[in-house]
VOKE-655910 format. One record per residue: x, y, z of N, C-alpha, C, O in turn; residue in three letters. Coordinates in Angstrom, 3 decimals, m for minus. Each point is the difference from the previous one (the first is absolute). Layout:
N
<site n_xx="X" n_yy="Y" n_zz="Z" ca_xx="X" ca_yy="Y" ca_zz="Z" c_xx="X" c_yy="Y" c_zz="Z" o_xx="X" o_yy="Y" o_zz="Z" rest="Ala"/>
...
END
This chain:
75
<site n_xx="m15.935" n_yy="20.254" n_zz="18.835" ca_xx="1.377" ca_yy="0.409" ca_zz="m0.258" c_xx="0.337" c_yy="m0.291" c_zz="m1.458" o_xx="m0.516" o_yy="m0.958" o_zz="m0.576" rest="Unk"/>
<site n_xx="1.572" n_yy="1.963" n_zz="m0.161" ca_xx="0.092" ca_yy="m0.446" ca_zz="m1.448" c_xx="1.373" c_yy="m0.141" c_zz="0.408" o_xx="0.593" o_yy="m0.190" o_zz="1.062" rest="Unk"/>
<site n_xx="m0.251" n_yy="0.370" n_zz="m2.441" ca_xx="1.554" ca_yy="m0.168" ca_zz="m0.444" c_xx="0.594" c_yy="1.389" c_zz="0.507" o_xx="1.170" o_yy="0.094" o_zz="0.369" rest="Unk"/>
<site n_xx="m2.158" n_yy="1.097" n_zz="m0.378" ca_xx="0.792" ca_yy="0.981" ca_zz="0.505" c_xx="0.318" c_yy="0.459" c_zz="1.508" o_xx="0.673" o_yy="0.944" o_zz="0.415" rest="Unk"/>
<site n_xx="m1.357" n_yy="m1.893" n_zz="0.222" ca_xx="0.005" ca_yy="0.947" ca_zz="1.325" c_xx="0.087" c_yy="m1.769" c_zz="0.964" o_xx="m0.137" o_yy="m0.999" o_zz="m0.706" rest="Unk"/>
<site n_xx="0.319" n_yy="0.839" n_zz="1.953" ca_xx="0.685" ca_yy="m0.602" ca_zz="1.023" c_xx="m0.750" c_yy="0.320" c_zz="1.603" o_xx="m0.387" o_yy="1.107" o_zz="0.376" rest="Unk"/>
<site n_xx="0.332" n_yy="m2.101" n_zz="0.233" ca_xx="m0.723" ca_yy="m0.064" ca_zz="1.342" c_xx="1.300" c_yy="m0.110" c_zz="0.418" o_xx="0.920" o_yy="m0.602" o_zz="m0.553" rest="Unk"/>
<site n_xx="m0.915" n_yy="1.461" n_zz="1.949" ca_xx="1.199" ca_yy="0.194" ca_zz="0.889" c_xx="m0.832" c_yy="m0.079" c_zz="1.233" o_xx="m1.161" o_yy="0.402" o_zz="m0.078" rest="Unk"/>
<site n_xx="1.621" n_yy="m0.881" n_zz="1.234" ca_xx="0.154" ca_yy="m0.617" ca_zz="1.486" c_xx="0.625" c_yy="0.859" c_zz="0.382" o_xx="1.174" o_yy="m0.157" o_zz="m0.335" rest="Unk"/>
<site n_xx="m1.444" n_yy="1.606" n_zz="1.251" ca_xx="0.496" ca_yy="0.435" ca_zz="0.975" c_xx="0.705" c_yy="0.141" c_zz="1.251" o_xx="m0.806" o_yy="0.321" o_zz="0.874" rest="Unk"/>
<site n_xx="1.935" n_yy="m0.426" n_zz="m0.450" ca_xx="0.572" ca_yy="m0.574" ca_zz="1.434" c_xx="0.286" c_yy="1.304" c_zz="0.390" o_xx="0.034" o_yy="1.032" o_zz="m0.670" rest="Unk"/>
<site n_xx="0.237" n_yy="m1.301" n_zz="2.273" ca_xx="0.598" ca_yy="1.377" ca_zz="0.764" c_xx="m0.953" c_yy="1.439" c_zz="m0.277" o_xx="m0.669" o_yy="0.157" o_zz="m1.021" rest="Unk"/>
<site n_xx="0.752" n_yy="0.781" n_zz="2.074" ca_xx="m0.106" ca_yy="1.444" ca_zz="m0.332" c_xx="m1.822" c_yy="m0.126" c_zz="0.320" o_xx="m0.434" o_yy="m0.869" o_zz="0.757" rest="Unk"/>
<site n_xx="m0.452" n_yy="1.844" n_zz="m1.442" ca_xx="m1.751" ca_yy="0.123" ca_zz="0.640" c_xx="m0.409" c_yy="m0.812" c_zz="m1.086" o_xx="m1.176" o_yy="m0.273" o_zz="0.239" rest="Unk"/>
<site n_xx="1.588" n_yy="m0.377" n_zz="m1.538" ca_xx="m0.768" ca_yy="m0.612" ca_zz="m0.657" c_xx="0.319" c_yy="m1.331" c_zz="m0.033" o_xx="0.165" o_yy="m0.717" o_zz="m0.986" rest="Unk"/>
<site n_xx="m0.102" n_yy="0.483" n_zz="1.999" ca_xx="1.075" ca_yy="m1.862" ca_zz="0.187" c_xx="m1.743" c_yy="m1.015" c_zz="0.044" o_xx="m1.030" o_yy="0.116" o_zz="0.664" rest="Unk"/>
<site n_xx="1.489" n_yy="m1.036" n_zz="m1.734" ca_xx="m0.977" ca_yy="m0.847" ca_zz="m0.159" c_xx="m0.862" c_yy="0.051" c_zz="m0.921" o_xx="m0.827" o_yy="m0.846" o_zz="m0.341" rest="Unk"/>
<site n_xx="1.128" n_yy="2.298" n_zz="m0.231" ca_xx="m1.089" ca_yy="0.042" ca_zz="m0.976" c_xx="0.544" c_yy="m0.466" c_zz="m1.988" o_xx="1.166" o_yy="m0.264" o_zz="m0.293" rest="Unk"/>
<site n_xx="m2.093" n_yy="0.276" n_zz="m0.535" ca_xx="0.737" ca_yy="m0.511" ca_zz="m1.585" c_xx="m0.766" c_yy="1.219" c_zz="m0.799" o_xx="m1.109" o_yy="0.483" o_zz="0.226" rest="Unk"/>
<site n_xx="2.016" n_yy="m0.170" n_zz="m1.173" ca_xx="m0.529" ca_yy="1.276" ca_zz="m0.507" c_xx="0.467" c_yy="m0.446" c_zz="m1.442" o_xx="1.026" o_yy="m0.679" o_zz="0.011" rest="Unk"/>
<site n_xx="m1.668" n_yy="0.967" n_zz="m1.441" ca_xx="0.440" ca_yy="m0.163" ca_zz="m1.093" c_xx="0.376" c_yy="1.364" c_zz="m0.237" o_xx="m0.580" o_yy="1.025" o_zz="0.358" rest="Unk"/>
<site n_xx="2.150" n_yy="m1.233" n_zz="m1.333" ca_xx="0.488" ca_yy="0.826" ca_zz="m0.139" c_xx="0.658" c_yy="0.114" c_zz="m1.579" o_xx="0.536" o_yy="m1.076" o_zz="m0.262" rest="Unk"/>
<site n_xx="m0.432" n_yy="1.891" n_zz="m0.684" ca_xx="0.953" ca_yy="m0.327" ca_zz="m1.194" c_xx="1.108" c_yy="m1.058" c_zz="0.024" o_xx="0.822" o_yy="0.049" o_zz="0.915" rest="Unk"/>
<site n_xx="m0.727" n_yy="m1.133" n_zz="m1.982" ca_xx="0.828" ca_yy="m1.258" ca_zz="0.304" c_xx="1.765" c_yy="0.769" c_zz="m0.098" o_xx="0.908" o_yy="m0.547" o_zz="0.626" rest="Unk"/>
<site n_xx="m0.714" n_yy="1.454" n_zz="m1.226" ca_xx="1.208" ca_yy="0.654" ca_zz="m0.277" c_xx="0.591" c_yy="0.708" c_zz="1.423" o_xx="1.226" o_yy="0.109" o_zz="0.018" rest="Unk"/>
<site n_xx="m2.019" n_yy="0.432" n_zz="1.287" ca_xx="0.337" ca_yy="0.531" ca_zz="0.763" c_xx="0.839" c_yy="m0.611" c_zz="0.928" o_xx="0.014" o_yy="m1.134" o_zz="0.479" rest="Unk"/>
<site n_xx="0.852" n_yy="2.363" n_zz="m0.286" ca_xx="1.459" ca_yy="m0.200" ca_zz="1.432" c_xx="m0.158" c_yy="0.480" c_zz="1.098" o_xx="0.890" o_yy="0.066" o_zz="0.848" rest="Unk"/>
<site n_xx="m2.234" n_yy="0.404" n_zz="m0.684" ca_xx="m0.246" ca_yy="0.987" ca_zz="1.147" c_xx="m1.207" c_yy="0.127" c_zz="0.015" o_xx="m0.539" o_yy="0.026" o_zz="m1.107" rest="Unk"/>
<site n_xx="m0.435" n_yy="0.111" n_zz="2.465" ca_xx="m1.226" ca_yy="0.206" ca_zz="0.297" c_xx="m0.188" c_yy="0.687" c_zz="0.862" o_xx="0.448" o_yy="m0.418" o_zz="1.067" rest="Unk"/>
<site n_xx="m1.318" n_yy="2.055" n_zz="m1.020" ca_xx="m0.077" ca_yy="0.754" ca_zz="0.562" c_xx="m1.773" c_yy="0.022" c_zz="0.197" o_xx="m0.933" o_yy="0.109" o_zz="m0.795" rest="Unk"/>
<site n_xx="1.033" n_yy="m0.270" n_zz="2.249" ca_xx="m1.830" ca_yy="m0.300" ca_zz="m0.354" c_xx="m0.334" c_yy="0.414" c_zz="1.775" o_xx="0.425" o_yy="m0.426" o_zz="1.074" rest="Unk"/>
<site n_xx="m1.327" n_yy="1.387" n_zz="m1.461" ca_xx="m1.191" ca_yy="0.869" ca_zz="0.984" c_xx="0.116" c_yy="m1.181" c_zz="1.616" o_xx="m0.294" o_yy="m1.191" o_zz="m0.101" rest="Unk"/>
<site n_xx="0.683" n_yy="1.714" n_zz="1.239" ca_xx="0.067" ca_yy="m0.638" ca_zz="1.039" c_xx="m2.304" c_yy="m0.232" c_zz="0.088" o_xx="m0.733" o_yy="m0.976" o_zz="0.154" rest="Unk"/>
<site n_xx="0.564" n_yy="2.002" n_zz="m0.293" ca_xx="m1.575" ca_yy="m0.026" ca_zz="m0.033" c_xx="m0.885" c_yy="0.491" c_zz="m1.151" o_xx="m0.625" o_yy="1.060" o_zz="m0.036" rest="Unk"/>
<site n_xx="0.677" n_yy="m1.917" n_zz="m0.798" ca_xx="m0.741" ca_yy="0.410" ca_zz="m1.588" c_xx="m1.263" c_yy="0.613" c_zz="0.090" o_xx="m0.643" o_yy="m0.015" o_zz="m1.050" rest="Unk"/>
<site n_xx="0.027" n_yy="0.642" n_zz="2.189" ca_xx="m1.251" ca_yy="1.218" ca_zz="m0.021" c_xx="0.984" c_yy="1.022" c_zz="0.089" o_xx="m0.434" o_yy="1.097" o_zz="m0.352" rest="Unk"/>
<site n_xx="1.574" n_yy="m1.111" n_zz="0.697" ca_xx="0.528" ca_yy="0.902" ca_zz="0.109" c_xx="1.321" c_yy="0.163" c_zz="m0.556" o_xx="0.994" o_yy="m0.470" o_zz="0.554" rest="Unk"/>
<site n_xx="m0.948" n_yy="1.216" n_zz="m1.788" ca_xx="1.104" ca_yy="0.382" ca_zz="m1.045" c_xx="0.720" c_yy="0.805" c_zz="0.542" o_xx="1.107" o_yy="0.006" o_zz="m0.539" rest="Unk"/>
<site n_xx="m1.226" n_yy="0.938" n_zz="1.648" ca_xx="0.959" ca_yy="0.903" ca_zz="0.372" c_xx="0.890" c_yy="m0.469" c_zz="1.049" o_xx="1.059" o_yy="0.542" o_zz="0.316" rest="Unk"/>
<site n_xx="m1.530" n_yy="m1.519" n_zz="0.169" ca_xx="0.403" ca_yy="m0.351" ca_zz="1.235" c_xx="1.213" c_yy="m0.582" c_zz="m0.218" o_xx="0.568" o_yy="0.311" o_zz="m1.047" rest="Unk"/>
<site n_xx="0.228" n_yy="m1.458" n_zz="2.145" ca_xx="0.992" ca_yy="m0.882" ca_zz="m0.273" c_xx="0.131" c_yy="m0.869" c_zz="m1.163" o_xx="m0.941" o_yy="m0.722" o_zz="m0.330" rest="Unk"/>
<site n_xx="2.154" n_yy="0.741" n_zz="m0.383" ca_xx="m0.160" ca_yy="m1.074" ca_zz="m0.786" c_xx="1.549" c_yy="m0.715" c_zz="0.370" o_xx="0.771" o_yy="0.589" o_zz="0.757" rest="Unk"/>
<site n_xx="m0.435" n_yy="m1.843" n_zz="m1.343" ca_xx="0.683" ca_yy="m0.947" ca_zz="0.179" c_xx="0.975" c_yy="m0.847" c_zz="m1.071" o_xx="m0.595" o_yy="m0.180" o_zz="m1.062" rest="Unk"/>
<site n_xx="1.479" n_yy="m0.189" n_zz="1.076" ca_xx="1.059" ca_yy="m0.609" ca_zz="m1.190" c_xx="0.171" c_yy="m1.109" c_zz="0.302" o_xx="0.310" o_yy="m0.365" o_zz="1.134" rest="Unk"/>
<site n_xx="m0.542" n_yy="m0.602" n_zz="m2.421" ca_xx="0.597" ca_yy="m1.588" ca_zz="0.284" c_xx="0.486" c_yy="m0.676" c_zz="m1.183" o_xx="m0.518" o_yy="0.008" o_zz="m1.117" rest="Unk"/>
<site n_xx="1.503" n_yy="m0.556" n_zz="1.467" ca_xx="0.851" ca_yy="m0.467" ca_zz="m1.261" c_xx="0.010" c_yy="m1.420" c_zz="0.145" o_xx="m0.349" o_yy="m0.503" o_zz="1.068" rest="Unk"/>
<site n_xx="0.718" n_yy="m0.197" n_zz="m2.044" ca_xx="m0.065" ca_yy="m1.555" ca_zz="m0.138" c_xx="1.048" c_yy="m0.591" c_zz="1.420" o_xx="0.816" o_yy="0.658" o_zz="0.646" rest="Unk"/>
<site n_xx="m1.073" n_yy="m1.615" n_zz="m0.542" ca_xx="0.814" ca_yy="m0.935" ca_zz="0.794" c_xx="0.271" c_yy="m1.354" c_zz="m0.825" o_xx="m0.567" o_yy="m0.107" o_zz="m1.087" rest="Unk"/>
<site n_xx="1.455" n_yy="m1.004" n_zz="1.566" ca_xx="0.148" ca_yy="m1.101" ca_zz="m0.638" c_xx="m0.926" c_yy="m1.072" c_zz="m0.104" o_xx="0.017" o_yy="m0.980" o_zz="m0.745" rest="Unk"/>
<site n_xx="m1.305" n_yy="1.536" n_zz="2.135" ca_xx="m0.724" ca_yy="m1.275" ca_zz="0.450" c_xx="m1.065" c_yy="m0.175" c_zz="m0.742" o_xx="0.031" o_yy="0.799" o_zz="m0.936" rest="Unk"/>
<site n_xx="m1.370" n_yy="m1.768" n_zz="0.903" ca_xx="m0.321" ca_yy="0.100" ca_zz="m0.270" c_xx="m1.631" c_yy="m0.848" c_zz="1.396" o_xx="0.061" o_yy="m0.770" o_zz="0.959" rest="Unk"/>
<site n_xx="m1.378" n_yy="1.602" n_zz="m1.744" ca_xx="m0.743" ca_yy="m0.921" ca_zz="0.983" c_xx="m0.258" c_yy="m1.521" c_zz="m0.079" o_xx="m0.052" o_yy="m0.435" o_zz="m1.150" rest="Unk"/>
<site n_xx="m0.116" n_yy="m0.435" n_zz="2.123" ca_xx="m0.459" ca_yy="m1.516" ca_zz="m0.498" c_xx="m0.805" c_yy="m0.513" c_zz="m1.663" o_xx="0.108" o_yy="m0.993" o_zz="m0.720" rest="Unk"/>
<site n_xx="m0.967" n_yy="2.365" n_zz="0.654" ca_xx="m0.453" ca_yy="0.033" ca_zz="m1.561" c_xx="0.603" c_yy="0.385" c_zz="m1.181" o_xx="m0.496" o_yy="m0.083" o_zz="m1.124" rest="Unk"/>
<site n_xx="1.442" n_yy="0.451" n_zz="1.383" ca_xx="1.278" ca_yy="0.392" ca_zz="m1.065" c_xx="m0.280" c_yy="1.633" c_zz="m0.234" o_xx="0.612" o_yy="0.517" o_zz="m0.935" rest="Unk"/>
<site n_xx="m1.136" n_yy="m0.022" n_zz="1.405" ca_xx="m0.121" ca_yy="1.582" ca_zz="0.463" c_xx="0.962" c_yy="0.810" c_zz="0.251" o_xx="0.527" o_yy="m0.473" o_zz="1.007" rest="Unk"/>
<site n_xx="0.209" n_yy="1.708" n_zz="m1.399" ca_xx="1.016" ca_yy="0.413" ca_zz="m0.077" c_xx="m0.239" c_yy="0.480" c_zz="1.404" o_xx="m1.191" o_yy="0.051" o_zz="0.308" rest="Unk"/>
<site n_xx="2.213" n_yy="0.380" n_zz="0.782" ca_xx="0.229" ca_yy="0.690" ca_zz="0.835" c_xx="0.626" c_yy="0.934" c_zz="0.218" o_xx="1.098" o_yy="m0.327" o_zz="0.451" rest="Unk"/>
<site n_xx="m1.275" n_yy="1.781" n_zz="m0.573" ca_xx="0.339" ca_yy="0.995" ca_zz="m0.200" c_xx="0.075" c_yy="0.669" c_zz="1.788" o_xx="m0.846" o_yy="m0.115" o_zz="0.887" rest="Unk"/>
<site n_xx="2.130" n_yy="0.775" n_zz="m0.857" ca_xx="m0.513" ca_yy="0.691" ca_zz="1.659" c_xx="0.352" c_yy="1.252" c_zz="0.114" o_xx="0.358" o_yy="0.539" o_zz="m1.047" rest="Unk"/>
<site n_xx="m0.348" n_yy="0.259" n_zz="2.264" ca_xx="m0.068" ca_yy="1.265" ca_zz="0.168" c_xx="1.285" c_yy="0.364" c_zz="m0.504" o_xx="0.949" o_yy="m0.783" o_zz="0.028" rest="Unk"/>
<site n_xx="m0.869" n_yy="2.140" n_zz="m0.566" ca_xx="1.686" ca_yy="0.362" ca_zz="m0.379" c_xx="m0.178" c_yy="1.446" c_zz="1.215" o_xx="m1.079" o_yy="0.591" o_zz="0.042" rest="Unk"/>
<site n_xx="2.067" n_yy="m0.227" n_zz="0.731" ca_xx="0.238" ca_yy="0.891" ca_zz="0.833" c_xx="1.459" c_yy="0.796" c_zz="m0.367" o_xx="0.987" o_yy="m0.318" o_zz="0.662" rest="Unk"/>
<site n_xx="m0.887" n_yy="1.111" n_zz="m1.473" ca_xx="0.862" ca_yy="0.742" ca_zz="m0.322" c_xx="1.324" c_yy="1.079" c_zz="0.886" o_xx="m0.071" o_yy="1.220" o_zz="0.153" rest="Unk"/>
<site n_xx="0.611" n_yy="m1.659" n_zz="0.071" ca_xx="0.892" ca_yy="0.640" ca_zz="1.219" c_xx="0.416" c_yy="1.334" c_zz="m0.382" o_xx="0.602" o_yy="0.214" o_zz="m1.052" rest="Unk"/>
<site n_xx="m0.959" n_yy="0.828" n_zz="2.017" ca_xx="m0.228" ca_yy="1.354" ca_zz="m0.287" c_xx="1.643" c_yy="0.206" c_zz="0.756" o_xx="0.688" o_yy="0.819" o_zz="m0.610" rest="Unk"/>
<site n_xx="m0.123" n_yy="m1.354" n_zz="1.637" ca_xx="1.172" ca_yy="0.314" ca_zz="0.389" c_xx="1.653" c_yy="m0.077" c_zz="m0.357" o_xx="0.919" o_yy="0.465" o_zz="0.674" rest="Unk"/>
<site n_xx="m0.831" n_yy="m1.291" n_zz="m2.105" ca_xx="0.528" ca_yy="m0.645" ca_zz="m0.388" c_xx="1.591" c_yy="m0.788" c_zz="0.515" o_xx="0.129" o_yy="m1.222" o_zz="m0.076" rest="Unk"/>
<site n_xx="0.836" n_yy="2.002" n_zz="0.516" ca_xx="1.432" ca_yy="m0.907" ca_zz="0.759" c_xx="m0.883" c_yy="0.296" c_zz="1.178" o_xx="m0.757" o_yy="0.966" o_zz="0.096" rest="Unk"/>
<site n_xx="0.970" n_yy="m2.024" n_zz="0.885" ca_xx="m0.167" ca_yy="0.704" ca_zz="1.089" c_xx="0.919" c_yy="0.094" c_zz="1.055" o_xx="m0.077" o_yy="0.359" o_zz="1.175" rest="Unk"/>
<site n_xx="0.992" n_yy="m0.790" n_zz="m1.927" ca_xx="1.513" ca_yy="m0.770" ca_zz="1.286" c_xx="0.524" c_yy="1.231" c_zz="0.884" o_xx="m0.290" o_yy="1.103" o_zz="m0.463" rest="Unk"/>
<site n_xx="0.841" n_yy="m1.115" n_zz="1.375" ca_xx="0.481" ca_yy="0.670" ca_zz="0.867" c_xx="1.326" c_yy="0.663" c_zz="m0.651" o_xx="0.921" o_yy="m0.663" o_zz="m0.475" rest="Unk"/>
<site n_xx="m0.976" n_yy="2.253" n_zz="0.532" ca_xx="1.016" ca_yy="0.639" ca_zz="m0.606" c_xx="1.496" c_yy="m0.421" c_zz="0.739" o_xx="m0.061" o_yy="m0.410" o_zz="1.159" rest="Unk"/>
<site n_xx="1.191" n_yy="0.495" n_zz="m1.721" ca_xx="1.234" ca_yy="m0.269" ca_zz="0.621" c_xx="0.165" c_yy="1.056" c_zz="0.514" o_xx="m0.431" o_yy="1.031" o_zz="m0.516" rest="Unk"/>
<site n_xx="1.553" n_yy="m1.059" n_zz="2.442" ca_xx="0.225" ca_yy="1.279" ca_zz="0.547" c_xx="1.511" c_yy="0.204" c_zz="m0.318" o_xx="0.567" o_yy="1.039" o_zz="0.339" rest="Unk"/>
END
């Protein structure tokens, strides 16, 4: 690891558990649910506050809400 880039700890979602180095500047990680396979699913994870017992950043799934209000219309 240098000065430019950062080990991140995966939580939640198909890549939970795993550490991936990533650019040290990044807000967002978009990364291949199955890296033989580029076409397939891929996945978003953004920082969290935690961190692992090793001082490892913990980053977790981001799930983007496609429905946005969802409250019950007034009659």
């Amino acid at each position: 690891m240098t000065d430019f880039t950062k080990t991140i700890e995966l939580r939640n979602g198909p890549l939970s558990g795993k550490r991936v180095t990533i650019p040290a500047g990044d807000t967002q990680a978009t990364l291949p649910v199955n890296a033989a396979d580029m076409f397939g699913a891929w996945v978003v994870y953004r920082p969290s506050s935690e961190r692992s017992p090793d001082g490892t950043e913990i980053w977790t799934e981001h799930v983007e809400s496609q429905w946005g209000d969802t409250g019950l219309p007034s009659l």
